[in-house]
C-alpha positions in Angstrom: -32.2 -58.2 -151.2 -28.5 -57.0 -151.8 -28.2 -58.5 -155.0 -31.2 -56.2 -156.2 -29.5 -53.4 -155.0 -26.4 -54.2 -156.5 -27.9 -54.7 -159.9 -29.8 -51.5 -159.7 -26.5 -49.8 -158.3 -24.8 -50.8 -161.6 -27.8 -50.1 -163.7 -27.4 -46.5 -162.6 -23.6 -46.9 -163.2 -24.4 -47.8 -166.6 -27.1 -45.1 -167.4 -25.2 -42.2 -165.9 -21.8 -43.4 -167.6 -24.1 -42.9 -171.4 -25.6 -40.0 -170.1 -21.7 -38.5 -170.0 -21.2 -40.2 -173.1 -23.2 -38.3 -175.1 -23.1 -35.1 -173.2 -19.2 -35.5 -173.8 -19.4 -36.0 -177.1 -21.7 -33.5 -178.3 -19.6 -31.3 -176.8 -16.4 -32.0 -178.2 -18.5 -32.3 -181.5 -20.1 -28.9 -181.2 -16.2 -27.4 -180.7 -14.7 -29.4 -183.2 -17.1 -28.0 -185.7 -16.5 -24.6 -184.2 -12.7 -24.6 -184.5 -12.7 -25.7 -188.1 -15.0 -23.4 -189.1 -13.4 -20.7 -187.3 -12.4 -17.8 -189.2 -9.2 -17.1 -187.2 -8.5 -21.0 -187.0 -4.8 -20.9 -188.5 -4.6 -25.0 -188.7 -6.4 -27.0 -191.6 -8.4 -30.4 -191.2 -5.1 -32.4 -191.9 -3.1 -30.1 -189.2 -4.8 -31.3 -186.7 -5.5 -34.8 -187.6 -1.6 -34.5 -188.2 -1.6 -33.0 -184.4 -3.8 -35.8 -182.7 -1.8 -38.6 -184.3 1.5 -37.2 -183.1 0.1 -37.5 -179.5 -1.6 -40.7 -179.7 1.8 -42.5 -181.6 3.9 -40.6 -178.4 1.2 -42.0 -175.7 0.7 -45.8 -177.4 4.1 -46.7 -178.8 5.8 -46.9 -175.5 2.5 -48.9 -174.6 3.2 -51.2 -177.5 6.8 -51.5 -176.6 6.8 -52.1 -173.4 3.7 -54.5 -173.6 6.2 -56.3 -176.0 9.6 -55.6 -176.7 11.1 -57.7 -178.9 8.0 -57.6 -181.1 5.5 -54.6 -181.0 3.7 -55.5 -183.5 3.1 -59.3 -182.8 -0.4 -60.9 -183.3 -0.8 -58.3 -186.4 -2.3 -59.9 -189.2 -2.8 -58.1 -192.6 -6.4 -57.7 -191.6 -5.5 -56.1 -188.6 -3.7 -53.7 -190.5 -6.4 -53.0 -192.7 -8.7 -52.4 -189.3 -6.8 -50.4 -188.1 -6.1 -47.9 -191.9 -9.7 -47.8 -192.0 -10.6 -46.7 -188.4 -7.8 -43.8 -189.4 -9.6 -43.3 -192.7 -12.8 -43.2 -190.5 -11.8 -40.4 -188.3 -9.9 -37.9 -191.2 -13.4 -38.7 -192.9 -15.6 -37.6 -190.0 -13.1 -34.5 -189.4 -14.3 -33.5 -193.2 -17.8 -34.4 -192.7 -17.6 -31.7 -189.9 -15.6 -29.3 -191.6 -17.9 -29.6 -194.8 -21.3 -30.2 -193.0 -22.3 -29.8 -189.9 -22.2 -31.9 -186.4 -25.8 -32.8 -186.7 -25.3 -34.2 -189.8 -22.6 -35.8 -188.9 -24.5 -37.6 -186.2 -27.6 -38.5 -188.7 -24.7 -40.0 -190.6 -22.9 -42.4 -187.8 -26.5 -43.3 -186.7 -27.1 -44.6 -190.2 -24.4 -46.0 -190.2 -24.8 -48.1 -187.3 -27.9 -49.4 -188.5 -26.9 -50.3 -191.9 -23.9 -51.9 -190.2 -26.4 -54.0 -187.4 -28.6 -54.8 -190.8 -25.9 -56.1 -193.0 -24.2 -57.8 -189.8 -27.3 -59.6 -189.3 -28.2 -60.2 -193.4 -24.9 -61.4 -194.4 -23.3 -62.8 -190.9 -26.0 -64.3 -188.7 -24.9 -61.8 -186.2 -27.5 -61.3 -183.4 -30.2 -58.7 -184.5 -32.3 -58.1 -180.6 -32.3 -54.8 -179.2 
């Protein structure tokens, strides 16, 4: 049946598209750890956090601009906002984490806190809890 196929097809889409996931990130975790621990590193924890949010505001607000001139920032909320100050305050957090720890730890950590986060989701608002 060609449906079958095609499900099974995607299923091994799916698994070998994680599979890179995580061999990707552990990587980049592994260096990342590496570099700021480096003796000869010449660049702190803020340089580079400083470094990768010069490249992402020179690749996205031309993105942001051109999805909407007149108004870039339209369909922000206050909320939004907030979103988005804590996902910054999330990644100069796990740059520490590394710095201060280790990538395994940091790991333990995000696993934990996905957990806690599916737990409290599910406790507090009726969010699905099914594996």
């Amino acid at each position: 049946d060609s449906r079958a196929k095609l499900a099974f097809a995607e299923f091994l889409l799916g698994i070998a598209a994680s599979v890179g996931d995580v061999v990707l990130s552990g990587f980049v975790s592994i260096y990342f750890e590496k570099v700021l621990k480096s003796k000869t590193e010449t660049y702190s924890v803020w340089d580079r956090n400083f470094q990768l949010a010069f490249w992402s505001i020179l690749i996205y607000t031309p993105i942001m601009i051109h999805d909407n001139p007149r108004q870039p920032f339209a369909g922000w909320t206050p909320m939004a906002a907030v979103c988005a100050a804590v996902g910054g305050t999330g990644g100069v957090l796990v740059a520490l984490s590394i710095k201060y720890a280790d990538s395994i730890m940091k790991t333990i950590a995000t696993t934990g806190a996905i957990v806690f986060t599916t737990i409290l989701n599910a406790a507090f608002l009726d969010g699905p809890f099914t594996l």
